[in-house]
N, C-alpha and C positions, 0 to 999 in steps of 0.2 A: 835629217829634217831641218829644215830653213828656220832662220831664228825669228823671224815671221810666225810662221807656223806656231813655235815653241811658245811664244806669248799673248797667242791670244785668248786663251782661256782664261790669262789673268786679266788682260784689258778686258773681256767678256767679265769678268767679276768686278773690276771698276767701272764700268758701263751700267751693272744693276744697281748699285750702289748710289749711282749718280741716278737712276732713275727711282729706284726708292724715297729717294730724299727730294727728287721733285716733286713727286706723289707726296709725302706727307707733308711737304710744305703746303704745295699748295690746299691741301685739305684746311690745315690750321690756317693759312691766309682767309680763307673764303670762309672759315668755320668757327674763327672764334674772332673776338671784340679784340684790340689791344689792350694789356693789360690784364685781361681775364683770367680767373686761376679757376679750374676746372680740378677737383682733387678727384681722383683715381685710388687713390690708395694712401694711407697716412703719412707717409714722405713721397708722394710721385703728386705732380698736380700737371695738367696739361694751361700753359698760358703762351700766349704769343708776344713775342718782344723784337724789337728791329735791332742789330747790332751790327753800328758803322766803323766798329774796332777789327781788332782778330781776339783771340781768344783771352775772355774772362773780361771782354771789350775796351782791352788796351789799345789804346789811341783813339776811343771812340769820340772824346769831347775834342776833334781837333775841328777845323773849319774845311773838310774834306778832299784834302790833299792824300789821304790814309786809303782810299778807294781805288785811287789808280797806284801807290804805292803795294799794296795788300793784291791785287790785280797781276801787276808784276812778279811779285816775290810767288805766289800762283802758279803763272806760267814758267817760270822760271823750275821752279820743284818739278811740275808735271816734266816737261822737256825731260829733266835729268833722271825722274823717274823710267820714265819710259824710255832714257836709253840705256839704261842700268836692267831692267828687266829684259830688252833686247839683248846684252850682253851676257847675262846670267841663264837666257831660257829655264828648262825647267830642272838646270842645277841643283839648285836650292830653293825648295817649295817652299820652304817656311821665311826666308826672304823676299821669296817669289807673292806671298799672300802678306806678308805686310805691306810690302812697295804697294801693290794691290788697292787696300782697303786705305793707305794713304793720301795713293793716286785719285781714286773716286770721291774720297772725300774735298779734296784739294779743289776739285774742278765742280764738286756739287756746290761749293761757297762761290765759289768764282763766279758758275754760272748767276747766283744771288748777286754777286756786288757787278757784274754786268747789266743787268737785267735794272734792279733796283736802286743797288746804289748804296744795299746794306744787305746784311744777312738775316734770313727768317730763324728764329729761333723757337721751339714752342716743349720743352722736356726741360720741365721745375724739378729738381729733387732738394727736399729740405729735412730738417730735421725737428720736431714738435712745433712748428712754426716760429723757432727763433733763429734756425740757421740755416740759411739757403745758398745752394749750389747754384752759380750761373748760368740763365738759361741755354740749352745748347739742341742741336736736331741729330739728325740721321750720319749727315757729314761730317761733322765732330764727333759723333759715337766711332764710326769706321776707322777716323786720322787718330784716334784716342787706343783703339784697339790694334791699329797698325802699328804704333807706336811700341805697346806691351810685348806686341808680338816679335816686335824685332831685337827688343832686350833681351827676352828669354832667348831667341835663338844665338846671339851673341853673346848670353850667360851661360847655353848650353852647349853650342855648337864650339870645341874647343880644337877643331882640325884647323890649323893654316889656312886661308883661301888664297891665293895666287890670282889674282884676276888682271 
């Protein structure tokens, strides 16, 4: 089977991911005020916030030089991504699904700081209202969960790889 072939299930799974997350974006753009906190549940609130950093909005107060830098470093991961997944096909599932929810995350931001110029953010979690987790969406949950995922397979996965 072509290493074509072998990867597309995973770019099929970074492809919904990136479309999820433009769906729920744009639901929270068109559907809430900036700034509005919508609680959900005693630590979840739904609020929309614009973030011209990367994550926890490091480098957001700069004079947006950070947009085309964060743009780059983007495509740059995507690229490598995906020709690491070409190389790997479906060797290694479990690196094969992190690269994955990585990849869609990577390019669901991206597409934001193309588009906008910042990232949509709108998923509050805090805690009794005095300590709050930064706002983050769909794309950040995925690159957060690709992340965990590829630890554990590198905490569990103790064979050699040779690649």
């Amino acid at each position: 089977m072509s290493a074509f072939k072998q990867v597309q299930r995973w770019w099929a799974l970074a492809c919904i991911i990136i479309i999820l997350d433009w769906l729920t974006k744009q639901w929270a753009n068109t559907s809430l005020f900036y700034g509005q906190e919508i609680p959900l549940l005693p630590f979840f609130d739904l609020t929309l916030r614009y973030n011209t950093g990367a994550a926890f909005s490091f480098l957001a107060q700069e004079g947006g030089w950070q947009r085309w830098f964060f743009t780059v470093i983007a495509l740059a991961v995507s690229v490598g991504i995906s020709w690491r997944l070409l190389k790997i096909g479906n060797a290694n599932p479990w690196e094969s699904l992190s690269l994955s929810l990585i990849l869609g995350g990577a390019l669901g931001n991206l597409y934001d700081r193309l588009a906008y110029g910042h990232v949509i953010d709108f998923i509050q979690l805090h805690w009794q209202q005095s300590w709050y987790f930064p706002a983050f969406n769909i794309a950040d949950s995925a690159i957060s969960i690709g992340v965990v995922v590829m630890l554990l397979e590198g905490f569990f996965n103790k064979k050699a790889v040779s690649d």
